[in-house]
C-alpha positions as CSV (number, residue, x, y, z in Angstrom):
1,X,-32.9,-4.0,41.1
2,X,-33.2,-3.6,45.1
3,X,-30.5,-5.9,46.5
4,X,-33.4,-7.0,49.5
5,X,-35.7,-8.5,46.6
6,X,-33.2,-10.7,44.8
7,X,-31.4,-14.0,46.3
8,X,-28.8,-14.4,43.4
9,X,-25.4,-12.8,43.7
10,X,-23.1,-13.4,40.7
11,X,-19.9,-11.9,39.8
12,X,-18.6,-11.7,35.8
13,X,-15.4,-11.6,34.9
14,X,-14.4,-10.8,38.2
15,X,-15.4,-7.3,37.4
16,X,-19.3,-6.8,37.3
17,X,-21.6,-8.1,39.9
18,X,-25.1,-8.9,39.2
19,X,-28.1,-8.7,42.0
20,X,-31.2,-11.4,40.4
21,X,-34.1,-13.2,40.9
22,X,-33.0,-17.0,41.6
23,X,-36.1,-18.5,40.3
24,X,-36.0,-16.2,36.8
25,X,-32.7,-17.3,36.3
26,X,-33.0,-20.9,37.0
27,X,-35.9,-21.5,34.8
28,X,-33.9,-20.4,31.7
29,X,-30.2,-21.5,32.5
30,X,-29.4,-24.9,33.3
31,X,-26.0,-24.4,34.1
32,X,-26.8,-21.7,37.1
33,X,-29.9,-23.6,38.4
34,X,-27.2,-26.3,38.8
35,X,-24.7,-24.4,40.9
36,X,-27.3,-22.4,42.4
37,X,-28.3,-25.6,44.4
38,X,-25.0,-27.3,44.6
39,X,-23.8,-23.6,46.6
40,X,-27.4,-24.1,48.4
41,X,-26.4,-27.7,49.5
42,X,-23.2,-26.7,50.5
43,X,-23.9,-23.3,52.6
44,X,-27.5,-24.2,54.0
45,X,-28.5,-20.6,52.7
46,X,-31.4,-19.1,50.5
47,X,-29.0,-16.7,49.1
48,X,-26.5,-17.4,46.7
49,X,-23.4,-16.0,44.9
50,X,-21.5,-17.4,42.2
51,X,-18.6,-16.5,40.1
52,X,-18.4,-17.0,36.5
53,X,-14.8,-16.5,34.4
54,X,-14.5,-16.3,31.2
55,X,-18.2,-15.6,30.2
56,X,-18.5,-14.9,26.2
57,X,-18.9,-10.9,25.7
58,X,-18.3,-10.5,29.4
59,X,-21.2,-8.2,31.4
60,X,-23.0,-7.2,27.9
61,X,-23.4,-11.0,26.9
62,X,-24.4,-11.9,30.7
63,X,-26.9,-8.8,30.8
64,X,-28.6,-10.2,27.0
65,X,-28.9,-13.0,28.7
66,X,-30.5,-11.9,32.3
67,X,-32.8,-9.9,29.8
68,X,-34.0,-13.0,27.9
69,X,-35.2,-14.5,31.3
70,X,-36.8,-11.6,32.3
71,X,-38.3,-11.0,29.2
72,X,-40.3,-14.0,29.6
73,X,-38.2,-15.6,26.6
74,X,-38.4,-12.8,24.7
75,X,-35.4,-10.2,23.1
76,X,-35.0,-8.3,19.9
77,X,-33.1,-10.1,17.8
78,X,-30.8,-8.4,15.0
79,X,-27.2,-9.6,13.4
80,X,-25.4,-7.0,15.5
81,X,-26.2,-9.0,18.9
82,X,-27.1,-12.3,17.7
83,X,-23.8,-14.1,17.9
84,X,-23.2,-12.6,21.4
85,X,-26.8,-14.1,22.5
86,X,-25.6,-17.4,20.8
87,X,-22.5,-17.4,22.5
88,X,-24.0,-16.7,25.6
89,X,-27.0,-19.3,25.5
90,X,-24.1,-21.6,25.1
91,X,-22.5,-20.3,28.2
92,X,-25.6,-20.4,30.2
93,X,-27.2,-24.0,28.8
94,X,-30.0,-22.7,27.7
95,X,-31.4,-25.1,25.2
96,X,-34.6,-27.0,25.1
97,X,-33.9,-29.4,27.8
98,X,-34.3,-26.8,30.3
99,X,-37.0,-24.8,28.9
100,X,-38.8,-24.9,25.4
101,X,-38.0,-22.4,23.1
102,X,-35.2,-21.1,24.8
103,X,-32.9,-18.9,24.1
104,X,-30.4,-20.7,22.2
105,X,-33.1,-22.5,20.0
106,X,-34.1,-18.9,18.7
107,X,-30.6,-18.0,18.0
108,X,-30.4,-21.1,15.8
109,X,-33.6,-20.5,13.7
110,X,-32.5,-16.6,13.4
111,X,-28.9,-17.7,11.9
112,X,-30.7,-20.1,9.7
113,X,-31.6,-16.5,7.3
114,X,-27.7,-16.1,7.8
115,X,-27.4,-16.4,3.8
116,X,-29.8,-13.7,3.7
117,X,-28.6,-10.9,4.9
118,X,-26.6,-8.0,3.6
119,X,-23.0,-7.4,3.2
120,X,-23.4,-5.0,5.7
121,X,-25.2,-7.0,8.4
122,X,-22.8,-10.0,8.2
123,X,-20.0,-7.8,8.5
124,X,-21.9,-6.0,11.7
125,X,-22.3,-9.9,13.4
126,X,-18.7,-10.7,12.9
127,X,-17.4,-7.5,14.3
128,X,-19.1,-8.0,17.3
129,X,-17.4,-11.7,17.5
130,X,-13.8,-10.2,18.3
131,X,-14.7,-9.8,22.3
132,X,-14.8,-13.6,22.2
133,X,-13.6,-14.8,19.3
134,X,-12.7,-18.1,21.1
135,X,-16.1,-18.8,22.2
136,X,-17.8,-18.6,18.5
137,X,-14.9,-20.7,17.2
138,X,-15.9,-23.2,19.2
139,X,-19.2,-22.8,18.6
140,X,-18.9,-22.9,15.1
141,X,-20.1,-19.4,14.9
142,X,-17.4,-17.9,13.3
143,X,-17.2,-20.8,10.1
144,X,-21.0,-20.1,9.6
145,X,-20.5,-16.2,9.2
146,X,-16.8,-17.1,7.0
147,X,-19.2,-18.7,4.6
148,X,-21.7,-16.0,4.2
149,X,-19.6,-13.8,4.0
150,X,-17.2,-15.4,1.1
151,X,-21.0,-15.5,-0.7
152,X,-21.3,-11.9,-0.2
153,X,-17.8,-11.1,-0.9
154,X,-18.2,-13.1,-4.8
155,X,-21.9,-11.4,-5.1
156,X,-20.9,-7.7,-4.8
157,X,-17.2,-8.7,-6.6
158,X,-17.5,-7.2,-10.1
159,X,-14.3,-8.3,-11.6
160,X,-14.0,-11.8,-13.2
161,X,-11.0,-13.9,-12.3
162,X,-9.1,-13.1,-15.6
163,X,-7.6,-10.2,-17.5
164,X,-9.3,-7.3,-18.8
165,X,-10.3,-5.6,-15.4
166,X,-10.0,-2.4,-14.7
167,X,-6.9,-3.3,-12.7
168,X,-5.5,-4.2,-16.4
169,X,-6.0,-0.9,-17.6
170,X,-3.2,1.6,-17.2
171,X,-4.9,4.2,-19.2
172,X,-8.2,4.2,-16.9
173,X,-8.6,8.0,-16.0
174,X,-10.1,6.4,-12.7
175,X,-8.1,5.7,-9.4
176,X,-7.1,1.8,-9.1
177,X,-8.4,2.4,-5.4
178,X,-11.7,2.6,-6.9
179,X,-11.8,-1.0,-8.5
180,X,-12.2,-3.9,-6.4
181,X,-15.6,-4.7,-3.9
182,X,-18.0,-3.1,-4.7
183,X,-21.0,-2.4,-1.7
184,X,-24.6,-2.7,-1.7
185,X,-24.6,-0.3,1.0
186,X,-24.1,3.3,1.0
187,X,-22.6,3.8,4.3
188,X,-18.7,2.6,4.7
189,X,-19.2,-1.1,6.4
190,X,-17.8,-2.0,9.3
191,X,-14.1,-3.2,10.0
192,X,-13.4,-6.4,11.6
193,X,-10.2,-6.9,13.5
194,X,-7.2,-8.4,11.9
195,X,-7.1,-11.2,14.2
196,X,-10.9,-12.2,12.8
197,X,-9.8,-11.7,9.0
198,X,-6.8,-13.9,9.6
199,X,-8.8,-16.4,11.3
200,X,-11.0,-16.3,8.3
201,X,-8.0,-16.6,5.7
202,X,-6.6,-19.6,8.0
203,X,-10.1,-21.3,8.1
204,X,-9.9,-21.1,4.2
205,X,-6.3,-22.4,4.1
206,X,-5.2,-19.2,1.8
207,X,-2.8,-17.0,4.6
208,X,0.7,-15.7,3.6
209,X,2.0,-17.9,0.5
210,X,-0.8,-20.4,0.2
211,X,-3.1,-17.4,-1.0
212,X,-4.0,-17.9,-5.0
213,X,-7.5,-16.7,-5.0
214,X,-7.8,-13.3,-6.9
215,X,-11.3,-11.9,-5.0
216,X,-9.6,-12.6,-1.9
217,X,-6.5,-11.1,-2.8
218,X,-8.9,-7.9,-3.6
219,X,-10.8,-8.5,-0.6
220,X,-7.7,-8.5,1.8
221,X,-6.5,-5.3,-0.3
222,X,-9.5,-3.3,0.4
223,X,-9.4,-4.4,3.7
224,X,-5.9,-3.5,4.1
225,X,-6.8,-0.1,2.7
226,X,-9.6,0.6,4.9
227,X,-7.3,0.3,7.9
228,X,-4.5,2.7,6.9
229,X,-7.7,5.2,5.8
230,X,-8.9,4.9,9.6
231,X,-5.2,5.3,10.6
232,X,-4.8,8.7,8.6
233,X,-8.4,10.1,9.6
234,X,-7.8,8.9,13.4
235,X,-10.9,7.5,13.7
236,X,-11.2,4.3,15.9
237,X,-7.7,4.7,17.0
238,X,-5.7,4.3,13.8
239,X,-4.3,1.4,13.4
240,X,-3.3,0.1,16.8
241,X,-0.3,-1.7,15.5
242,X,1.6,-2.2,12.2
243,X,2.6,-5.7,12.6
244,X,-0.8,-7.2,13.5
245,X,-1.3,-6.4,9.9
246,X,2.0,-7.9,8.8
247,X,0.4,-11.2,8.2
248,X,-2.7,-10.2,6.2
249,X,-0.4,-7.8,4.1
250,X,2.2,-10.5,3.1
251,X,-1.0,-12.8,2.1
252,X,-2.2,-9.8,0.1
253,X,1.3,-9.5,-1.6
254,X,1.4,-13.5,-2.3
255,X,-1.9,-13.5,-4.1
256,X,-0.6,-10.0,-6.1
257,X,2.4,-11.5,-7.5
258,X,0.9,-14.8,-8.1
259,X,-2.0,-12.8,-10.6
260,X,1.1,-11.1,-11.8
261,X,0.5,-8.9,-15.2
262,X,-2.7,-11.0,-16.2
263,X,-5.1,-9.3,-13.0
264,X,-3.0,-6.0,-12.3
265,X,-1.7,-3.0,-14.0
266,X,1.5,-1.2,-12.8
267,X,-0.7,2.0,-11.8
268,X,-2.2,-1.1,-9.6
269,X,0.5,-2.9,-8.7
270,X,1.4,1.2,-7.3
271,X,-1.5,1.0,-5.6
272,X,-0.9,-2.3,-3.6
273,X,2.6,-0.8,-2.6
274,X,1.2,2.1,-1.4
275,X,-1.4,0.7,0.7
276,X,0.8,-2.2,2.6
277,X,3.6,-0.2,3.0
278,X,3.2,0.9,6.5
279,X,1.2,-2.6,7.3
280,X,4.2,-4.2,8.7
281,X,4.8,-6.0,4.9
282,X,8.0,-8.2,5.1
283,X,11.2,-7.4,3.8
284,X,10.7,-10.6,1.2
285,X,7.5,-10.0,0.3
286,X,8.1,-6.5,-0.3
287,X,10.7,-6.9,-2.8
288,X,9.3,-9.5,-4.9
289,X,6.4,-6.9,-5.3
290,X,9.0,-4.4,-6.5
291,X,10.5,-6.7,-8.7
292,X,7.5,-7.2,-10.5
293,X,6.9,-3.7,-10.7
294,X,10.1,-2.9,-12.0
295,X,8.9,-5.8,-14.4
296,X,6.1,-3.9,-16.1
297,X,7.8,-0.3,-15.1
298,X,7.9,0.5,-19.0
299,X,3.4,1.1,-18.8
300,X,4.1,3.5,-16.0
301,X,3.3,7.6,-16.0
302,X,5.1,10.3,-14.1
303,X,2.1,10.4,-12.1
304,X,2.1,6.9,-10.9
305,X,5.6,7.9,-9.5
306,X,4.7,10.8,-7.8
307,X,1.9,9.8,-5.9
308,X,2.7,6.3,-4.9
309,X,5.8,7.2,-2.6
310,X,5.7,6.4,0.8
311,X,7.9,8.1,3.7
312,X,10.5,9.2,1.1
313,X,9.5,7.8,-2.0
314,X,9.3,4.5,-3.6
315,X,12.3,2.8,-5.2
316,X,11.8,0.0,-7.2
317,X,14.6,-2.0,-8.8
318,X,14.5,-3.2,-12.7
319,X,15.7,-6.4,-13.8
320,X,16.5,-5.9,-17.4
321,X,18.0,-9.0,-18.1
322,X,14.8,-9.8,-20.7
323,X,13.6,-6.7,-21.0
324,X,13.9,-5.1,-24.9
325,X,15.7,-2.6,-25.9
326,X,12.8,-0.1,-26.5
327,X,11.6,-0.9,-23.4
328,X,14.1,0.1,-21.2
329,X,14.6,3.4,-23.1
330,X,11.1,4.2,-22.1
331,X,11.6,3.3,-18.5
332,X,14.7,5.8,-18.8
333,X,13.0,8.5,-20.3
334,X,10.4,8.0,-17.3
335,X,13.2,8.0,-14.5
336,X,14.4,11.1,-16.1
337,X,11.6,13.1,-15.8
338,X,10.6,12.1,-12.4
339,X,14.6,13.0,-11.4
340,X,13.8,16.3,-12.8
341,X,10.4,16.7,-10.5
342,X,11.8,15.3,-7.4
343,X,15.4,17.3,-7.4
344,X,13.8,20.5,-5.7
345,X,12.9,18.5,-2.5
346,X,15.4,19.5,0.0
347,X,15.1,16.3,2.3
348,X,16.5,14.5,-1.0
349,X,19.7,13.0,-0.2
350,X,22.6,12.6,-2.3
351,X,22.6,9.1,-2.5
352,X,18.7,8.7,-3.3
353,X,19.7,11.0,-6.0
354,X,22.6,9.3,-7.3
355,X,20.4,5.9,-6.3
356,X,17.3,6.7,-9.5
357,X,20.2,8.4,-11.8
358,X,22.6,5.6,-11.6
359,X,19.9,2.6,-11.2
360,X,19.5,1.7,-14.9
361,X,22.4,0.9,-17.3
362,X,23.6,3.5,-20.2
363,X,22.0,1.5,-22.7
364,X,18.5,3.0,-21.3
365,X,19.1,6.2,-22.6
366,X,19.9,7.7,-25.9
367,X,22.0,10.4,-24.0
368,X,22.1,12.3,-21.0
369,X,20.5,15.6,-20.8
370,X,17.7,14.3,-18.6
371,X,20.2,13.7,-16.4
372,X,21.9,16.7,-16.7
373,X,18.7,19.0,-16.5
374,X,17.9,17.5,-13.1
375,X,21.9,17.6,-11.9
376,X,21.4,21.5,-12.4
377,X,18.2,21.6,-10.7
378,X,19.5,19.6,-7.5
379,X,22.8,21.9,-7.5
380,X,20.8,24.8,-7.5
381,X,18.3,23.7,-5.3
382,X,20.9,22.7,-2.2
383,X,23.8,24.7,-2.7
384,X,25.2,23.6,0.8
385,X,26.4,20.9,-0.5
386,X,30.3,19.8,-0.1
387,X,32.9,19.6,-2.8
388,X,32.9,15.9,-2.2
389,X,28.9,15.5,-3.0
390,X,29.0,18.0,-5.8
391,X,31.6,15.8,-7.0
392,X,29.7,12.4,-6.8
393,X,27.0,14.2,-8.6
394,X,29.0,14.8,-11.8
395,X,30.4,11.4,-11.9
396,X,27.1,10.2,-12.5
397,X,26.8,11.4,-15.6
398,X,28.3,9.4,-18.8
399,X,29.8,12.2,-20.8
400,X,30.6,9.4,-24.2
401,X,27.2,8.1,-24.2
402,X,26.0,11.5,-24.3
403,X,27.9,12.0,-27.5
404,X,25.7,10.2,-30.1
405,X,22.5,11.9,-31.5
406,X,20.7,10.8,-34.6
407,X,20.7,13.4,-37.3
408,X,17.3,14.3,-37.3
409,X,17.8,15.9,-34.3
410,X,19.7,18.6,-35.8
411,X,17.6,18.9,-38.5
412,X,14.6,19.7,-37.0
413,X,16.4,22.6,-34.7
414,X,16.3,20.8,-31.3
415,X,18.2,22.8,-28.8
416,X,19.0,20.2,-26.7
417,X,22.6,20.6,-26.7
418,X,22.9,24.0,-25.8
419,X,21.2,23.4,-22.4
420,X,23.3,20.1,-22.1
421,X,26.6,22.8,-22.8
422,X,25.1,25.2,-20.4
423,X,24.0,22.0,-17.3
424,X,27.5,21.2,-17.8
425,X,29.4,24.1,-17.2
426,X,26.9,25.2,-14.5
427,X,28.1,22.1,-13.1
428,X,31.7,22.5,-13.0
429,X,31.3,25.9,-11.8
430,X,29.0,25.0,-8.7
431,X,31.7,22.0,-8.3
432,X,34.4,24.9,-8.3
433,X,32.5,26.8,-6.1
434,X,32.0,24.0,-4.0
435,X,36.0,23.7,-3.8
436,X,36.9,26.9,-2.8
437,X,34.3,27.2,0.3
438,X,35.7,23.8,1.4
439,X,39.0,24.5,1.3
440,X,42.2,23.0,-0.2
441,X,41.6,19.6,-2.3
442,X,42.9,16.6,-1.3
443,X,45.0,15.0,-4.2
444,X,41.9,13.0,-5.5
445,X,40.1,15.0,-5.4
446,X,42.2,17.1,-7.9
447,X,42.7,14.3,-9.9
448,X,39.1,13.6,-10.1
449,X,38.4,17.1,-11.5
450,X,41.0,17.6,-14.2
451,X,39.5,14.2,-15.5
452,X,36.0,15.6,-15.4
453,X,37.4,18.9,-17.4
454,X,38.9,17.0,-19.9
455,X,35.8,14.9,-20.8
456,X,34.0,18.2,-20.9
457,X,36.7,19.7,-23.5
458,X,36.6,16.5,-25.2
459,X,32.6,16.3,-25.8
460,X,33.0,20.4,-26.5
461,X,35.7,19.7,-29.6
462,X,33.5,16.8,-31.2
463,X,30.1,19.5,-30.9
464,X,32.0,22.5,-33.1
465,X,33.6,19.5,-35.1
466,X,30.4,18.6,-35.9
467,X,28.8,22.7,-36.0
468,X,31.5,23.3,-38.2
469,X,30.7,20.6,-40.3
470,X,27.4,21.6,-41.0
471,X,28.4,25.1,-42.3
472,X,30.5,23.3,-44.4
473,X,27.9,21.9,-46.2
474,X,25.5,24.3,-46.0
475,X,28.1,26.9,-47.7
476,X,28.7,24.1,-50.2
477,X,25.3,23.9,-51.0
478,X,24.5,27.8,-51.2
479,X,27.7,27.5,-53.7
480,X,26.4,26.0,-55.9
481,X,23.1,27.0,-56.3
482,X,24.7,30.5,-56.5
483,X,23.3,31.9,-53.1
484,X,25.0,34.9,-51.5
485,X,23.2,34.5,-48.4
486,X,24.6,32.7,-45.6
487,X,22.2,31.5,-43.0
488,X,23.3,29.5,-40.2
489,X,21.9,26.3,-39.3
490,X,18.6,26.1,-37.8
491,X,19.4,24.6,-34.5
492,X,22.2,27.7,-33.9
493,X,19.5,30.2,-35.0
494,X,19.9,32.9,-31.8
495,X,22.9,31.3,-30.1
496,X,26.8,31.1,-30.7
497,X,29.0,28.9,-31.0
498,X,29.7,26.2,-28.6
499,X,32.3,27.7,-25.9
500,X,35.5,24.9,-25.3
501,X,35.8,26.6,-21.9
């Protein structure tokens, strides 16, 4: 517009400035035609400039609005503008006492098909909110799009609110990121900011521990996921700042452990932890979502381990004070296997190591060559280690618990305790090794290693006591069935004998 043709001046924000036909203006918006003539009266001058702060959507909503009234009342209309218009015909007064079918009356009737629009749009109209979030609060903007979209959110939900989901299901081939909301659209829908989500879980008086609704526990979750996808793709910035998301991810957490076992599976309940992780989750919340996945630990695969860690791994604690028997064993077969996969990684510290071997009692395992087939896989694997880490390493290991074996184990040729003979003295010789490149031994040191040589030569004697008490009854047998023959028993088929040393 040509500065020379207009007679309004007005400044937004105190950043935009605006050149306008007074009498356009005026015959729209009551609130300028009223300090248009109080700045008249007060300067004796045709032309006029006037400030405005604090305008909804800043120049964009002021520029819908200038187009309105030059429009003639007119302006495409569509859920991606419509609350800024609203916002703005509020700003401006321009409702029907000023005009008839003003701006601000058509707003009105186009939010009245609010309920009919799709997940998509509503999502679009309160994105566009977060610029002025304050002003459609106000307004009573933002409660009318919280309610159509909680319809939305229960209309493209396809779990029920009880067990039997696919969340339930351990054995699903599919990825528990898969289950939740499902979308009517095709394309990925819009994020709204956190501050707008937690407005929304405020307004519905569900945020951090008041949260026991189970679609907006999955809502918040696939919300929560969508943001650490943009953060790992860098698209729109990532997100800007972990504990903005604190809030929603503690909500998220509350409603998880509520639900429990009856709405998640542990695969899930890996899931979850993955995804609020890095969200700024507190340190409370955080554990009693461990706890209860140390809780159902037992229905967990190697794979859920592996590919639910998170900067370093994931480390849950199990409270076996009611867990059975059974159970437990399970969970330390399970910890046993994924000590064996993880003991290559060279940024594995000794402690995290000794931290999985050590975390469940003896009771959890029927004996300890898990154990020792990862010990010999970690030795090999960082053989910088000291004398005095090699030597924590060993005392991890519970050399009389690793005694007992049912029978059948022998009788089916299992050759587990060569390789247990063979971990442990690859052990003591790396420990040995690790000696001599350190120097002289400290007393304790010593000490510590004659005892750990002893229970080696100990658990040695009681295998050829029990080898040689085999052949005794096998030559027995083969005596008296007249058999000149001697066969050795199965499981020592292609080995020696146990060596004590």
């Amino acid at each position: 517009m040509q500065e020379e043709l207009c007679d309004l001046k007005v400044y937004i924000n105190g950043g935009h400035e605006y050149f306008l036909d007074q009498r356009i203006l005026c015959t729209f918006s009551g609130s300028l035609s009223r300090m248009a003539k109080k700045e008249k009266r007060r300067r004796q001058i045709e032309f006029v400039e006037l400030e405005i702060a604090d305008f909804p959507g800043g120049a964009d909503g002021f520029e819908l609005a200038a187009r309105f009234c030059y429009g003639n009342g007119r302006i495409h209309m569509s859920p991606s503008n419509i609350s800024l218009l609203h916002c703005a015909a509020l700003a401006l007064e321009m409702t029907e006492e000023v005009v008839a079918c003003n701006l601000l009356a058509q707003t009105e009737t186009f939010l009245e098909g609010l309920f009919y629009w799709t997940w998509r749009e509503v999502l679009d109209s309160l994105k566009s909110c977060e610029l002025f979030i304050d002003a459609a609060d106000d307004s009573g903007l933002l409660q009318k799009l919280f309610s159509a979209l909680l319809g939305k959110i229960s209309a493209n939900s396809e779990i029920p609110l009880v067990a039997g989901t696919p969340f339930a299901s351990s054995s699903s081939s599919s990825s528990p990121d898969t289950y939740g909301l499902r979308f009517s659209s095709s394309p990925r829908p819009p994020t709204a900011s956190s501050p707008v989500i937690e407005k929304l879980i405020a307004t519905l008086g569900a945020y951090a521990s008041e949260n026991r609704n189970l679609i907006l526990t999955r809502f918040l979750l696939h919300y929560l996921k969508t943001a650490v996808q943009k953060a790992s793709s860098g698209n729109g910035g990532g997100v800007e700042d972990a504990a903005t998301y604190g809030g929603l991810a503690d909500t998220a957490v509350y409603g998880v452990v509520l639900m429990g076992r009856t709405a998640f599976s542990c695969r899930g309940l890996f899931w979850v932890l993955r995804v609020v992780s890095g969200l700024g989750l507190s340190k409370d919340c955080r554990n009693k979502l461990e706890r209860l996945i140390g809780s159902m630990l037992d229905q967990a695969t190697l794979d859920d381990l592996l590919i639910s860690g998170h900067d370093g791994g994931v480390f849950v604690s199990l409270d076996d004070g009611g867990v059975a028997l059974q159970r437990m064993k399970k969970v330390g077969r399970l910890m046993d296997k994924y000590l064996r996969e993880i003991s290559p990684d060279q940024s594995l510290r000794v402690s995290k190591f000794l931290g999985i071997a050590e975390s469940l009692p003896d009771s959890a395992r029927d004996c300890f060559d898990g154990v020792y087939r990862a010990l010999d896989i970690y030795l090999e694997s960082h053989p910088a280690l000291s004398f005095e880490e090699r030597s924590r390493l060993c005392r991890c290991i519970n050399y009389e618990s690793s005694l007992w074996r049912p029978a059948r184990n022998y009788k089916e040729g299992r050759t587990r305790r060569t390789f247990s003979v063979s971990a442990r003295r690859r052990a003591r010789r790396r420990v040995t090794e690790g000696r001599v490149r350190g120097g002289e031994r400290s007393p304790p040191a010593a000490k510590d290693e004659l005892r750990l040589n002893l229970q080696m030569m100990q658990w040695r004697v009681a295998e050829l006591e029990k080898v040689c008490r085999e052949m005794k009854g096998q030559m027995s047998k083969m005596a008296k069935s007249g058999s000149k023959v001697v066969s050795s028993p199965s499981h020592l088929q292609g080995r020696g004998l146990p060596r004590l040393c």
